[in-house]
ZASEBA-768125 format. One record per residue: x, y, z of N, C-alpha, C in turn; residue in three letters. Coordinates in Angstrom, 1 decimal. Layout:
BEGIN
<<X; Y; Z>; <X; Y; Z>; <X; Y; Z>; 'ALA'> ...
// end
This chain:
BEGIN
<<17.7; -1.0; 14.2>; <16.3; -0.7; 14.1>; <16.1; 0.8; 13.6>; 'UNK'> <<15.5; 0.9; 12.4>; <15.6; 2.1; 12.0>; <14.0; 2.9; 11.8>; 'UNK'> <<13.2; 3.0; 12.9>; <11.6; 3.9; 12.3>; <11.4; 4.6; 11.3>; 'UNK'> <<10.9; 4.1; 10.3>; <10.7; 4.9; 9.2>; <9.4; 5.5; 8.7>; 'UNK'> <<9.4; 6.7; 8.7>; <8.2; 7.6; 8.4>; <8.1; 7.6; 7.1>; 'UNK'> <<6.9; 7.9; 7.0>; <6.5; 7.7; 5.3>; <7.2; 8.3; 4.5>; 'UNK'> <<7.4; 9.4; 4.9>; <8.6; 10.1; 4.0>; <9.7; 9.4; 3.8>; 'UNK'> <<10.4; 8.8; 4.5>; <11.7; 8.3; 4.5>; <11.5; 7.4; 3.3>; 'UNK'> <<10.2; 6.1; 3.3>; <9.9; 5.2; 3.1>; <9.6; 5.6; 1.3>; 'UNK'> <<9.0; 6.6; 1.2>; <8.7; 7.4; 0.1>; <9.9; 8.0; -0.7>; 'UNK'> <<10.8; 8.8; 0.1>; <12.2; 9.6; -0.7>; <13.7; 8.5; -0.3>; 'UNK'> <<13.2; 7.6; 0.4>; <14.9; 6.7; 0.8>; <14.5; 5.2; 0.3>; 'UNK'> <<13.5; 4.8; -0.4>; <13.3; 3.4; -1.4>; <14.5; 3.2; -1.0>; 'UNK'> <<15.6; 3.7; -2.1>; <17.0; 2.9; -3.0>; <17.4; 2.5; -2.1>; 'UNK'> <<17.7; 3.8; -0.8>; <19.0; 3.3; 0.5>; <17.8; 2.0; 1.2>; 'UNK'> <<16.8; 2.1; 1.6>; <16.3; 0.7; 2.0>; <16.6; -0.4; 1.6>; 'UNK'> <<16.2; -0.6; 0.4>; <16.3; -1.8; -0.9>; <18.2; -1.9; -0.6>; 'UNK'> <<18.8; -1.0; -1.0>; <20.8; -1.4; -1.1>; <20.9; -2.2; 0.2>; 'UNK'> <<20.3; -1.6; 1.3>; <20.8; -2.9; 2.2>; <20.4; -4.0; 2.2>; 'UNK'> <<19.1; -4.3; 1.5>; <18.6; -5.6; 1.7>; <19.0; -6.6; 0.4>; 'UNK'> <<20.1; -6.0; -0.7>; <20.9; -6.5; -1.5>; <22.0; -7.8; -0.7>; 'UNK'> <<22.4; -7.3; 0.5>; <23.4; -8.0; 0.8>; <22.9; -8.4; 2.3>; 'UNK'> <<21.9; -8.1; 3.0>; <21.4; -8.5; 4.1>; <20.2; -8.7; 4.3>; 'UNK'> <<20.0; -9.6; 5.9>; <18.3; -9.8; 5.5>; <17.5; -8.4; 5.9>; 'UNK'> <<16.9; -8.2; 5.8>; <15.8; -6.7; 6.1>; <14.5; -7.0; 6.4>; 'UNK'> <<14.1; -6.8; 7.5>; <12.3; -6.7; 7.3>; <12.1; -5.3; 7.5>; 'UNK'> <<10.7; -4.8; 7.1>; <10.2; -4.0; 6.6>; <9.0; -4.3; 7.4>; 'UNK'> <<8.5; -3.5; 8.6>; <7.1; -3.8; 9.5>; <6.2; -3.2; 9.2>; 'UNK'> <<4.9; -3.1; 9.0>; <4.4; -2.4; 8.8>; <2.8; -2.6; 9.8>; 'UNK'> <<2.0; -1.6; 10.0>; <0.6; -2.0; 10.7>; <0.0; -2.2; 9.9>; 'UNK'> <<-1.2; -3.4; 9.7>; <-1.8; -3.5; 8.8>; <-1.9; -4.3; 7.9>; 'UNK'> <<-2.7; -4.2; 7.1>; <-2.1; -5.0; 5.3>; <-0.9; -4.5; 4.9>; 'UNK'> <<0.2; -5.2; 4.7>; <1.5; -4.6; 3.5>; <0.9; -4.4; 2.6>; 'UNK'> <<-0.2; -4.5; 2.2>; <0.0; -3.6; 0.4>; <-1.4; -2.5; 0.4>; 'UNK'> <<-1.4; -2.5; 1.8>; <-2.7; -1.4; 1.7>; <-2.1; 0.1; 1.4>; 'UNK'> <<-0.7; 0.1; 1.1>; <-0.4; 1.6; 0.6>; <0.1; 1.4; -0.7>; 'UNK'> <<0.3; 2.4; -1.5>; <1.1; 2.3; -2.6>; <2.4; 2.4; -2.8>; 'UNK'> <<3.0; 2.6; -1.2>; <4.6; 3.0; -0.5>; <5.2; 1.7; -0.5>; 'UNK'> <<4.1; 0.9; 0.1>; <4.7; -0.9; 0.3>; <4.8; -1.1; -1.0>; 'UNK'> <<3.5; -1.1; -1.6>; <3.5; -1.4; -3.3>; <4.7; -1.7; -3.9>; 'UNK'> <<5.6; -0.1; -3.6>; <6.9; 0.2; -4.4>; <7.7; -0.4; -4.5>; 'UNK'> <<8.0; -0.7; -2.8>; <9.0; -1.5; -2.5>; <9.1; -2.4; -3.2>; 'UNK'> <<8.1; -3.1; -2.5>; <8.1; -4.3; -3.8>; <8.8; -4.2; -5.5>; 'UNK'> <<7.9; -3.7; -5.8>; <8.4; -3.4; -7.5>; <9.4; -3.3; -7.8>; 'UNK'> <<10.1; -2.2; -6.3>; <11.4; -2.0; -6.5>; <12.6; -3.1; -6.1>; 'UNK'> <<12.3; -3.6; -5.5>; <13.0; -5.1; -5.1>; <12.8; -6.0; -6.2>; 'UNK'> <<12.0; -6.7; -6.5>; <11.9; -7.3; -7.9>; <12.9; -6.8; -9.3>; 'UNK'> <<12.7; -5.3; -9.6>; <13.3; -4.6; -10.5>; <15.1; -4.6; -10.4>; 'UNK'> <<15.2; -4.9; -8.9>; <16.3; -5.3; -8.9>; <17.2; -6.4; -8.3>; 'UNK'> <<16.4; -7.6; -8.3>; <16.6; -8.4; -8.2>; <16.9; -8.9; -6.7>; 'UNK'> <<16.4; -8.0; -5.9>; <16.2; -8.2; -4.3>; <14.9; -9.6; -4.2>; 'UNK'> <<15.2; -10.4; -3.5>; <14.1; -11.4; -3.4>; <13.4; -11.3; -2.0>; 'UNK'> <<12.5; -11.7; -1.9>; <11.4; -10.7; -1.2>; <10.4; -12.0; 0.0>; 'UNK'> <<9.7; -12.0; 0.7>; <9.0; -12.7; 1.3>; <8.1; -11.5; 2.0>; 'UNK'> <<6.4; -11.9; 1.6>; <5.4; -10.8; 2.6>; <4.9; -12.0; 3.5>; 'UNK'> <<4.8; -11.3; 4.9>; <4.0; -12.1; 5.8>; <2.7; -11.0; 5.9>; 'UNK'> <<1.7; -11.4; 6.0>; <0.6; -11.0; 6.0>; <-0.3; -10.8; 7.0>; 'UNK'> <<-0.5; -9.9; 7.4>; <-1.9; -10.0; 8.7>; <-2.7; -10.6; 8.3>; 'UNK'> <<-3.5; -11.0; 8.9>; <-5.0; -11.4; 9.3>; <-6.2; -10.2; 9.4>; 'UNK'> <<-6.7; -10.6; 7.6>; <-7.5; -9.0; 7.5>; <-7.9; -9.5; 6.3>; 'UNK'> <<-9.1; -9.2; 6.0>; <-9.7; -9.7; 4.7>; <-9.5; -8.7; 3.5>; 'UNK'> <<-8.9; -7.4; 4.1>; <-8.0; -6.5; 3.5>; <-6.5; -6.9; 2.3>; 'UNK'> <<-6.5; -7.3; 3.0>; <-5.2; -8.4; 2.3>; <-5.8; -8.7; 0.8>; 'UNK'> <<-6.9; -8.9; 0.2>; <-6.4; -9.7; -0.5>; <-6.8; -8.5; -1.8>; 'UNK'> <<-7.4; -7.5; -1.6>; <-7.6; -6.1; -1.9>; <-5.8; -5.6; -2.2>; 'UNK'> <<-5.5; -5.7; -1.3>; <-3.9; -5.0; -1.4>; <-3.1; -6.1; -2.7>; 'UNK'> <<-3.3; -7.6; -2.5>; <-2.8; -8.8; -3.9>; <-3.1; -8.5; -5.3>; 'UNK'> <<-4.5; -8.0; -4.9>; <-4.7; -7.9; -6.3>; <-4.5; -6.7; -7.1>; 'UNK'> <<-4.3; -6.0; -6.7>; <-2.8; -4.7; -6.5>; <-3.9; -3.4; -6.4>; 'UNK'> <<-4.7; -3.7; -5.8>; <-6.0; -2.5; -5.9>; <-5.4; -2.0; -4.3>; 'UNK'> <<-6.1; -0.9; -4.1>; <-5.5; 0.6; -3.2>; <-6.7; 0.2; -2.0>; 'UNK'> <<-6.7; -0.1; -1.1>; <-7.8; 0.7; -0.3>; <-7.8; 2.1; -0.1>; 'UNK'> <<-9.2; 2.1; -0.4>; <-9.9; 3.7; -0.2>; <-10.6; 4.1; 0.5>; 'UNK'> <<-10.2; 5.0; 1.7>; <-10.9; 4.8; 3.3>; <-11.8; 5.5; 3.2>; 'UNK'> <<-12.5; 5.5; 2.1>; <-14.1; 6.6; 2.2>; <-14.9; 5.8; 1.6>; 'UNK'> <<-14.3; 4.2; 1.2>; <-15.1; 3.3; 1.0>; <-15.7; 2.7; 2.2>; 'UNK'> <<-17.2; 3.4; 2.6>; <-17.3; 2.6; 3.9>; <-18.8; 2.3; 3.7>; 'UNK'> <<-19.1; 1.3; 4.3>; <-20.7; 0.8; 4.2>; <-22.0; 1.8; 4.7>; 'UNK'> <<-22.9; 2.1; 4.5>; <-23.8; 3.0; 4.8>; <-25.0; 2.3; 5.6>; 'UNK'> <<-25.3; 2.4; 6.7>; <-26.6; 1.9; 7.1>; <-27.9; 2.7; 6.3>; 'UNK'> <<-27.6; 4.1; 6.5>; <-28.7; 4.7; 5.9>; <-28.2; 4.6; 4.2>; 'UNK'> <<-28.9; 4.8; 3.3>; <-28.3; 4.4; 2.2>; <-28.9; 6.0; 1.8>; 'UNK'> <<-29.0; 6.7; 2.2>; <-28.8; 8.4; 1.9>; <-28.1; 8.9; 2.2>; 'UNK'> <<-27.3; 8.3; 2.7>; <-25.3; 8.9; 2.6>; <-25.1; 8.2; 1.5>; 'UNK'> <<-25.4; 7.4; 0.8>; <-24.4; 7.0; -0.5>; <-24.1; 7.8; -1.5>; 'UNK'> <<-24.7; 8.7; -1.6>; <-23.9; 9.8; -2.5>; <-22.8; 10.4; -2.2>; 'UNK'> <<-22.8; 10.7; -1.1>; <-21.3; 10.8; -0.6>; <-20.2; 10.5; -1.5>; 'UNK'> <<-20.1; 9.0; -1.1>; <-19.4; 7.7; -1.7>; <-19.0; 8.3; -3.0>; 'UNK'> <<-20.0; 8.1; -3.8>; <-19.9; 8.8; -5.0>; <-19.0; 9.8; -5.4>; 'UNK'> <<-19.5; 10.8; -4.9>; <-18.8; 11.9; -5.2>; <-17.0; 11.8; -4.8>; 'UNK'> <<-17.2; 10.7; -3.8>; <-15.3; 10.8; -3.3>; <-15.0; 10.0; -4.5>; 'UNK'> <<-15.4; 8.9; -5.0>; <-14.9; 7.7; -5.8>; <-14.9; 8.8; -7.4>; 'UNK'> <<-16.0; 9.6; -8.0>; <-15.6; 10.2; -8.9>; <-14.6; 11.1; -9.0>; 'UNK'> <<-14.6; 11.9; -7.9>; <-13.4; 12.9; -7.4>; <-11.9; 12.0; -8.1>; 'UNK'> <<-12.3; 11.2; -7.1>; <-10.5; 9.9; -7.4>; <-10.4; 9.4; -9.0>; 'UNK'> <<-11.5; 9.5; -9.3>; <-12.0; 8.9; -10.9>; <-11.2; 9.9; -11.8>; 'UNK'> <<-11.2; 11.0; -11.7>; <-11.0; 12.4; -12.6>; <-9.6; 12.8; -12.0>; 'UNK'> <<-9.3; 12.3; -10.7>; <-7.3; 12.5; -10.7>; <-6.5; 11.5; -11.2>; 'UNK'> <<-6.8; 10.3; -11.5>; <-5.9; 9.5; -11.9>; <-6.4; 8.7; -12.5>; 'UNK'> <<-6.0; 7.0; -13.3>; <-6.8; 5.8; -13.7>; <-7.7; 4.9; -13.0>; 'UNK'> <<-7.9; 5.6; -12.3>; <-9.1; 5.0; -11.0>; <-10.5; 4.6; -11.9>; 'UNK'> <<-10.3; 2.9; -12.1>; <-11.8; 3.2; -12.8>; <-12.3; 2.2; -11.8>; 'UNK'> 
// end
């Protein structure tokens, strides 16, 4: 059993993935598996090398946000007053103008 911090999970992909070349491996995670771009990788990276893969999924309507390979964004949140929605805005443009976030 090995706890792995993001970091690890982020700079030690390859050594995770090499073991699970030749053994079984699960990979736990809280949450949606693909609500980070970390799990993402794995994946990718498992596929890219021919590691064959099974996700079990929580129970979270989250999930299907993470399939369709989109990021949750935790500043995405519903507004009762709808005079906080500019807020919103300004985080979602923010993320718009660092990367291909459209």
């Amino acid at each position: 059993l090995i706890i792995a911090e993001r970091e690890m999970v982020e700079q030690e992909a390859d050594e995770i993935l090499r073991d699970a070349a030749d053994n079984d491996v699960a990979f736990l995670v809280v949450g949606d598996p693909f609500g980070a771009t970390t799990h993402s990788d794995l994946v990718l990276r498992a596929v890219k090398a021919g590691i064959q893969y099974c996700v079990v999924h929580n129970a979270s309507i989250l999930n299907a946000v993470g399939c369709c390979g989109l990021q949750v964004n935790p500043s995405c949140i519903c507004f009762v007053d709808l005079k906080n929605c500019s807020h919103l805005f300004h985080v979602l443009n923010k993320s718009k103008h660092r990367s291909n976030f459209s």
